[in-house]
C-alpha positions as CSV (number, residue, x, y, z in Angstrom):
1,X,-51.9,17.3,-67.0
2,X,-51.7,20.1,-64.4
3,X,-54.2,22.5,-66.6
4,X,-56.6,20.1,-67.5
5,X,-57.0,18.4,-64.1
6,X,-57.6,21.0,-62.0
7,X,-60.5,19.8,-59.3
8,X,-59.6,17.4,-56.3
9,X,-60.9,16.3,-53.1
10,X,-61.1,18.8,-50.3
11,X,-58.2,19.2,-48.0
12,X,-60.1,17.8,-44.9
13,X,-61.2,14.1,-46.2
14,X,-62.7,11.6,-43.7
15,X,-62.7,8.9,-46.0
16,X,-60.9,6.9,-47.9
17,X,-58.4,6.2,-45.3
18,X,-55.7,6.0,-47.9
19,X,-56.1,9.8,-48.8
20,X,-54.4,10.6,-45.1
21,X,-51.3,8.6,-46.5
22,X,-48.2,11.1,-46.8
23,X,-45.0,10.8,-48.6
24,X,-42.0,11.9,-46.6
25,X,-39.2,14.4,-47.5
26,X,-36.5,14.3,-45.0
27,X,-32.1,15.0,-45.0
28,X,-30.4,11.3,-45.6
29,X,-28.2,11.8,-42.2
30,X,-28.2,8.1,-41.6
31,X,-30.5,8.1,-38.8
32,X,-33.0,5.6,-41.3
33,X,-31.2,2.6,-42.9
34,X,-33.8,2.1,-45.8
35,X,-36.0,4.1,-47.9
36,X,-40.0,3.1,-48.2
37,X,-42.6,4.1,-50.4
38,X,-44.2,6.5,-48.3
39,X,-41.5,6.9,-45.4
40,X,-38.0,6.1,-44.8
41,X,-37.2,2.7,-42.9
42,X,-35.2,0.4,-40.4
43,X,-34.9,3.3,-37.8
44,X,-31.7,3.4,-35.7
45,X,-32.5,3.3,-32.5
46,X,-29.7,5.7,-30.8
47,X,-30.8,8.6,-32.8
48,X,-34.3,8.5,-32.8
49,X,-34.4,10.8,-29.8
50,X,-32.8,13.8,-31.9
51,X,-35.9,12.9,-34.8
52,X,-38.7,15.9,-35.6
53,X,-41.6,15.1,-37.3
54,X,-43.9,17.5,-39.2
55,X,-47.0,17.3,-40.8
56,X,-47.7,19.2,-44.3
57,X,-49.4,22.0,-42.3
58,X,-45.8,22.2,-40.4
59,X,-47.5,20.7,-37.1
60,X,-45.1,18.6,-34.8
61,X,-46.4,14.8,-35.0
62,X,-45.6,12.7,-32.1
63,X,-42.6,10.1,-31.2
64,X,-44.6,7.3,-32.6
65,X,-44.3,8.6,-36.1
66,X,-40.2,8.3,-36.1
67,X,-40.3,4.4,-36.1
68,X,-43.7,3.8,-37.9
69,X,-46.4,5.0,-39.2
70,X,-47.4,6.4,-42.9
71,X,-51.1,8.2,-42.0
72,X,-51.1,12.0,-40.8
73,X,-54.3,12.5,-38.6
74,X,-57.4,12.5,-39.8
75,X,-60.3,15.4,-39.7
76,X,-57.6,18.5,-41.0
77,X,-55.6,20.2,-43.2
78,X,-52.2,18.8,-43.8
79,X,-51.6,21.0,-46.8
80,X,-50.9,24.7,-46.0
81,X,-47.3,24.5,-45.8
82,X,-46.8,21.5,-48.4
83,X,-48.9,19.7,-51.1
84,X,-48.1,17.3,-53.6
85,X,-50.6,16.6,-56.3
86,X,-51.4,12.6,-57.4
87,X,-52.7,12.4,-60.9
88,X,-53.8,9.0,-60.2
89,X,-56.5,8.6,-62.6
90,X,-56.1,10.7,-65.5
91,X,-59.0,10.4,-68.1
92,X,-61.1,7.3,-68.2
93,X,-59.1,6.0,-71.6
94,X,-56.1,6.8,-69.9
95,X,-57.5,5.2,-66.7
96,X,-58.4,2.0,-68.8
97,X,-55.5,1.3,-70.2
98,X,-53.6,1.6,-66.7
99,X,-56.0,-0.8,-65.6
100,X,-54.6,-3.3,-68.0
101,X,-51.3,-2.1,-67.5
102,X,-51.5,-3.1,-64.1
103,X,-49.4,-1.9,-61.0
104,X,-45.8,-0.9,-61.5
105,X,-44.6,-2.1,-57.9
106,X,-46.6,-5.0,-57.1
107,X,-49.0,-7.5,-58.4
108,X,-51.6,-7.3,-55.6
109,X,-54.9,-5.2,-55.7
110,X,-55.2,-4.4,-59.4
111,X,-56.9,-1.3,-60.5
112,X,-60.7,-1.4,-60.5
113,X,-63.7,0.8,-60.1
114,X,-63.5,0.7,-56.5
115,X,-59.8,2.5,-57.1
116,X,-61.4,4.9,-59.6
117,X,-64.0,5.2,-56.7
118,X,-61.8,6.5,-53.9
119,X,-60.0,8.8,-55.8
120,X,-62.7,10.4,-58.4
121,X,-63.3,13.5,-56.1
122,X,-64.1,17.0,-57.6
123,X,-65.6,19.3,-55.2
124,X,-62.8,21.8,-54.8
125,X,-61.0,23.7,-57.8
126,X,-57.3,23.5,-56.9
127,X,-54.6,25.8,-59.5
128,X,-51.8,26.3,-56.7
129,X,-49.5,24.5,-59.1
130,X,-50.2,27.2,-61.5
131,X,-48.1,28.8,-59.3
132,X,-44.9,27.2,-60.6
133,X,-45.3,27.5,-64.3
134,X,-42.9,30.0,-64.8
135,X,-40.3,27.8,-63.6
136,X,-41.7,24.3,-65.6
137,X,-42.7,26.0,-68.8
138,X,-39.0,26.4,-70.2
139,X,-38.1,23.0,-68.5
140,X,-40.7,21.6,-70.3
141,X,-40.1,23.4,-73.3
142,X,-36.4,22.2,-73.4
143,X,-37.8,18.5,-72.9
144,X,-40.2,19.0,-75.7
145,X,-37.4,20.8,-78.0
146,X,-35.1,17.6,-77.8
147,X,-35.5,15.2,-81.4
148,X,-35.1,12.1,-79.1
149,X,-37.3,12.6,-76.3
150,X,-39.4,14.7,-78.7
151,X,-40.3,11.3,-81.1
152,X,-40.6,8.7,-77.9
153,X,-43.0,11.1,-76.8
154,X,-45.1,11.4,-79.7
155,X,-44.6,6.8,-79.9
156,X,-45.8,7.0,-76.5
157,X,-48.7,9.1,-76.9
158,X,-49.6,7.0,-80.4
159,X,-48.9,4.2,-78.6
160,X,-51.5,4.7,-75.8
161,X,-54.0,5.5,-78.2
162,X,-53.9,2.6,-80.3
163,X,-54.1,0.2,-77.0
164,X,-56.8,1.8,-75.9
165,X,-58.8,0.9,-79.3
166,X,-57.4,-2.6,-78.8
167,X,-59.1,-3.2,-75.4
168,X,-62.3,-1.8,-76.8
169,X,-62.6,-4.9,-78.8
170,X,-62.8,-6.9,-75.5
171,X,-66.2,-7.2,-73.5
172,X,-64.4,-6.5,-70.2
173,X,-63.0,-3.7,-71.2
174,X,-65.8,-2.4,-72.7
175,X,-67.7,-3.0,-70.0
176,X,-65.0,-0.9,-67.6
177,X,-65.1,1.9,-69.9
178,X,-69.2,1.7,-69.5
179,X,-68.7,2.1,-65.9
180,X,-66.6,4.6,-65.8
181,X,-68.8,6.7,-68.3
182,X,-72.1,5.9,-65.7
183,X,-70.2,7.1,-62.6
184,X,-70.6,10.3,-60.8
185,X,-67.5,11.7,-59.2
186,X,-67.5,10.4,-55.7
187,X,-69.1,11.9,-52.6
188,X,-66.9,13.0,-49.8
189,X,-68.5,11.4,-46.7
190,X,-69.5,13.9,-43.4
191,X,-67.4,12.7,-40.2
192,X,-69.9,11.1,-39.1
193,X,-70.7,9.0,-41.7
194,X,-67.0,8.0,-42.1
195,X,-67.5,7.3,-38.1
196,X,-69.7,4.2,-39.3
197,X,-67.0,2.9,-40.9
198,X,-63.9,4.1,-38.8
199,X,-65.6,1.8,-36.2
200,X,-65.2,-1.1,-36.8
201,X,-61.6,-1.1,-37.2
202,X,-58.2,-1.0,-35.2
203,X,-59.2,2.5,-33.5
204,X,-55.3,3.5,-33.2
205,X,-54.8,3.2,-37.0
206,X,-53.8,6.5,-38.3
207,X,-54.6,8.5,-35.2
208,X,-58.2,7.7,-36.3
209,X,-59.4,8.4,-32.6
């Protein structure tokens, strides 16, 4: 995955809004009750003075993001310090049969072209993770070594294959496939033009202005 995908989206995106959603990697001292998907959760309220925030470029965000939040300011670079690639798409077979696959953590908003859409960007060439090859090659070799693992791997592979055939012989899936092959990779939009669309929405989302 990690040597054949190797273009993304630049590191200052203006739009989709969802590419200024981080994930959150913080020490479980009990000052957050619940974990979320993007941030922990149910705050306690006594120790939220003591709470530092910091964005991926290691820049201090404000009190606001220790109770809420899950969008790092738009128009920067929140990746020199930290980065963590999303494979969301893979290849378009792949990406069809994860369409019919559906979500894993809800049943809302299935996967579509307008998900492809948003996250089909390929103007910058990104091999920073090649960095850390040394370390995942014998890991991975280990994994690959193991009988067990070894044969679900090669069902699983076989497995996604074959479904993929058996969605072909549906005229909606087809016709996904068909769509997928006509797209370009998406444009990244100028400030401005993401401005147009910025807007007309809540102006405090996300730090947006």
């Amino acid at each position: 995955m990690t040597e054949v995908f190797t273009r993304a989206a630049p590191a200052v995106l203006h739009w989709p809004w969802r590419a200024a959603m981080f994930k959150t990697l913080f020490r479980n001292d009990g000052a957050y009750k619940k974990l979320g998907v993007h941030r922990p959760r149910n705050p306690d309220a006594s120790r939220m003075a003591g709470q530092h925030w910091f964005d991926g470029s290691g820049r201090e965000l404000p009190a606001e993001y220790h109770r809420a939040r899950i969008f790092s300011p738009f128009g920067r670079d929140n990746y020199q310090l930290a980065q963590m690639n999303h494979y969301a798409l893979g290849a378009m077979e792949s990406y069809v049969v994860k369409c019919d696959r559906g979500r894993a953590n809800r049943e809302a908003s299935s996967f579509d072209m307008g998900y492809w859409v948003e996250r089909n960007f390929c103007d910058a060439e990104d091999r920073s993770i090649s960095a850390l090859t040394p370390l995942s090659a014998p890991i991975l070799a280990g994994l690959h070594a193991d009988p067990v693992l070894a044969e679900l791997h090669r069902a699983g592979v076989k497995w996604r294959k074959t479904r993929f055939l058996e969605l072909m012989q549906d005229e909606n899936w087809r016709g996904l496939f068909g769509r997928l092959m006509l797209s370009r990779p998406a444009r990244c939009l100028t400030e401005a033009e993401a401005r147009l669309i910025w807007q007309h929405g809540v102006k405090d989302r996300g730090g947006l202005e």
